[in-house]
N, C-alpha and C positions, 0 to 999 in steps of 0.2 A: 134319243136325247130327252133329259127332262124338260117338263115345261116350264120349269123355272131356273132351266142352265145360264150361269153368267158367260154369258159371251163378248165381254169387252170389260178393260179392268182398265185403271190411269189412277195411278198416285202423286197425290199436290203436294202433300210434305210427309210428314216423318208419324201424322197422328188424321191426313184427311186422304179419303181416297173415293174413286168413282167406282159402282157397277152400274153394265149394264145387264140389266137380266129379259130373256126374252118371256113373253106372256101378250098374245096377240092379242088376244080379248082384249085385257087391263089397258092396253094401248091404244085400242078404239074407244076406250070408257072413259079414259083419264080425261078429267080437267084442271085449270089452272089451281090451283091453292086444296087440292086431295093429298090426302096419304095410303097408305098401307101400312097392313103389319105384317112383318115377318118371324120367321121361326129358319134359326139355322139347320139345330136338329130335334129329332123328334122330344128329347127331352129337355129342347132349352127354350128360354124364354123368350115371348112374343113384345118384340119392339114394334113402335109407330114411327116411322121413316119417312119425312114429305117426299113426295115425287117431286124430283128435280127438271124433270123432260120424258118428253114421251116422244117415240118415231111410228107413227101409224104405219107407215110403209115396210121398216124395218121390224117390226111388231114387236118393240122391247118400250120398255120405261128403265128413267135412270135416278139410281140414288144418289146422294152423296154424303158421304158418312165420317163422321170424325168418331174416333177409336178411345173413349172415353171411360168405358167400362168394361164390365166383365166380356157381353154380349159382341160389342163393338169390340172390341181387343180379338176375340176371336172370329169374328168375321175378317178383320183386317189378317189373320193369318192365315183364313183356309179357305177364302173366298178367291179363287183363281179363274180363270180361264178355264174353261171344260168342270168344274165346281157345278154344284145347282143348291140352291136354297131349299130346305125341305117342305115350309110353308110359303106363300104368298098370298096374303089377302086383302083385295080391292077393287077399284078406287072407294076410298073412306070420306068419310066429312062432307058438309056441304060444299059444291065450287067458291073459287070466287068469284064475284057478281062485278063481270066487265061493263060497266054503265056507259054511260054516255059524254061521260065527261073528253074535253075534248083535250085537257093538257092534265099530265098524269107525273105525279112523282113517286118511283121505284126506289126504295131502301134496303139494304142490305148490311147487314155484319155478319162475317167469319161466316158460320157453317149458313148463315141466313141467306149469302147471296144465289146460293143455288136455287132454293125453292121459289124466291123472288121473281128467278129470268122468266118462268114461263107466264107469271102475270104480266110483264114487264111486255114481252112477246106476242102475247095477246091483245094488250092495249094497244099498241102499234098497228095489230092485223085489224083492228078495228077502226083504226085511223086517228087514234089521238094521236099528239106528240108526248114523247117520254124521253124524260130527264132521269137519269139513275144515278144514285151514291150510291158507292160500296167501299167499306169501310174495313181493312184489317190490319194485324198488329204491324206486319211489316213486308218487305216485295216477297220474302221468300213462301209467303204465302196466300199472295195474288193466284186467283183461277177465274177464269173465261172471263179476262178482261175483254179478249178478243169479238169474244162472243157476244157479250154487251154494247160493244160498240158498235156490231152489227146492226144488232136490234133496235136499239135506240137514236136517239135525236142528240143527245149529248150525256155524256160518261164523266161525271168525277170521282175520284179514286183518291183514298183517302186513307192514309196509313200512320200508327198512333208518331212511329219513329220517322218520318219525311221520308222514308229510303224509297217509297212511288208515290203516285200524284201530291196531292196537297199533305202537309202534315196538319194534323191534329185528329180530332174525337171526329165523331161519324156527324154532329148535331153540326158541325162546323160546316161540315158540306151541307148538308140539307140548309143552312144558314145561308148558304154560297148559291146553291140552287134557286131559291126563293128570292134571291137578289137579283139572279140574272133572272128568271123568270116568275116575275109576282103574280101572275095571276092564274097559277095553278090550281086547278081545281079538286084534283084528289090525288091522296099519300097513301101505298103501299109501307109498309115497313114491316119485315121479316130480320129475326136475328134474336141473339139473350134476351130478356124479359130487363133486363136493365136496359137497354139499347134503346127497346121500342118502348118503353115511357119516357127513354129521352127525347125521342123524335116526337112521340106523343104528347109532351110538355111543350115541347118548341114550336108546333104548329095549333097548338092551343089558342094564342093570340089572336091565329091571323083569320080562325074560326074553318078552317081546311078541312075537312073529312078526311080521318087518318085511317087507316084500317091494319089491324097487327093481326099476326099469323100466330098463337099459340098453342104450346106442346104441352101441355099436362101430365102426369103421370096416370097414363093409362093399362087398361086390362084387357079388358073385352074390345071394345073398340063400337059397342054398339048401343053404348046408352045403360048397360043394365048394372054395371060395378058403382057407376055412381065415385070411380075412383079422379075423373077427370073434373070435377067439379069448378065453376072458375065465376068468381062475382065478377057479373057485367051490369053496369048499372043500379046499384043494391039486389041485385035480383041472379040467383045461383043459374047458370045455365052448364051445359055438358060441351066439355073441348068436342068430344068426337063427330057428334050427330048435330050439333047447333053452330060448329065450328068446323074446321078453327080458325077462322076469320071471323076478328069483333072489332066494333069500335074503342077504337084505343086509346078515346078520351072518357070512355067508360071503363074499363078493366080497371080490377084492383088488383093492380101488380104486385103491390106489398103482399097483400094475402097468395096472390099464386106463387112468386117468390119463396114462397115460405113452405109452400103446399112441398112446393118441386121437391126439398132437404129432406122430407117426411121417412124416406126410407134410408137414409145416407148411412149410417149402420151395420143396414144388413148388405147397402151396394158395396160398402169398403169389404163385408167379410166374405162377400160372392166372389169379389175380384183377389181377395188374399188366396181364397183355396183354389183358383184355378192357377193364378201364379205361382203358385206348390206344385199343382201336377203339371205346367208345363214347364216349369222354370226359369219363370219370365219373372225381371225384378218388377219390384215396387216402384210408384212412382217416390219421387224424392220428396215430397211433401201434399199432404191434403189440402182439399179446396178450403179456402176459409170460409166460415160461418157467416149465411146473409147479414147479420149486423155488420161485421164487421166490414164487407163490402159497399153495403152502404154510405157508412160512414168513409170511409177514404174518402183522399182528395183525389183519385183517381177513376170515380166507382163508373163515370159513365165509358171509361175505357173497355173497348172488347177483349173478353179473357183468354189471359194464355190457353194454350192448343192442346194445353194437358188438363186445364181443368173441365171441370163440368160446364158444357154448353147446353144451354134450353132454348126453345122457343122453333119454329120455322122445321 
């Protein structure tokens, strides 16, 4: 069997799905807020994937992937059970730095809530209490609420259309958190780059240590592409090896926002000729242009499940 056979598969909706792939090592190394990169096959391209959970006993790490482009489209179709990855390389990035705080708020949106549970998870093993929002477009695409609820001390859930927990924006729970529990001391928030400078605006005020999880457009994965570049503070730091946990009262999200579109071009004309040779359609429309995101009256809403998600 290879060392990087998927031996456990779960699909959430129609564009997110779980592996787990076995990799004993990776599983004793992993900590909360790491990634890896993978390579499906020998001659395809090297994604950065957060680790969503790791089972030291069962010696797998788990992704959790929404099927967005080229890369992902075809993961989501040949990644099976008895499958194996042809690369795997990791754990990436700094950890996250589980402190001391003793009341801890965990944020999530869309593909964000996965990579969140295991800070969320760790805060708890360490004895804080943890409050978590998770925030997606609608129930039919709620995953490990269950799971959450475990983990934590109290679970709001939060969906754009009311159809589970509370309706509205994600900042609305985090608003709702901070009401029932003022004196929390630190904010995890994982999820789009729009998402987490809304959480990061909204706990601005109350002067909270926020901390966001960003995805950059990476290569190498070890500092030397210089492709993952992200202003933290006027000062250029590296997603992969400084991150990708920053203070997210510091990130210039406008600027990574921006970074992220940089190849959208060549992503649309990667994912046109694979959907030629396998004969898979198009999606029915492109993502819009960060302006134009922005500017909605909608922007801090989490994006539909076809478009392009970053961050986490």
């Amino acid at each position: 069997m290879s060392e990087f056979a998927v031996v456990a598969r779960e699909d959430f909706s129609d564009v997110t799905f779980l592996l787990e792939v076995r990799h004993p090592q990776m599983a004793r190394a992993a900590r909360p807020g790491q990634f890896v990169i993978v390579m499906l096959h020998p001659q395809g391209e090297r994604i950065p994937l957060t680790i969503a959970d790791y089972d030291r006993g069962r010696g797998t790490i788990t992704l959790v992937i929404q099927a967005v482009g080229k890369t992902t489209r075809q993961m989501q179709q040949e990644c099976r059970v008895g499958s194996a990855l042809f690369a795997l390389v990791g754990p990436m990035g700094m950890p996250s730095t589980i402190g001391s705080a003793r009341k801890v708020l965990c944020v999530g949106g869309g593909l964000g809530v996965a990579p969140v549970f295991p800070q969320a998870r760790a805060f708890k093993e360490a004895g804080a209490q943890v409050t978590a929002v998770l925030g997606f477009r609608t129930r039919e695409l709620v995953f490990w609420e269950d799971k959450f609820r475990r983990a934590c001390d109290d679970l709001i859930l939060c969906t754009n259309d009311g159809s589970a927990g509370i309706r509205g924006l994600i900042t609305d729970g985090v608003a709702l958190a901070l009401k029932r529990e003022p004196h929390i001391e630190e904010v995890i928030a994982i999820g789009p780059p729009v998402m987490m400078k809304a959480v990061a605006e909204a706990t601005r005020p109350h002067g909270i240590r926020t901390m966001v999880s960003v995805n950059p457009i990476m290569v190498d994965g070890t500092g030397m592409c210089g492709g993952c570049r992200v202003k933290v503070g006027g000062e250029v730091r590296f997603g992969c090896v400084d991150g990708p946990d920053f203070d997210g009262h510091l990130v210039d999200f406008d600027d990574l926002m921006a970074r992220l579109h940089r190849f959208d071009t060549q992503e649309r004309t990667a994912q046109s000729r694979w959907s030629e040779s396998c004969r898979m359609p198009e999606p029915a429309q492109e993502p819009a242009p960060p302006q134009s995101r922005a500017a909605a009256p909608d922007a801090y809403e989490l994006p539909d499940p076809a478009e392009e998600v970053f961050g986490g």
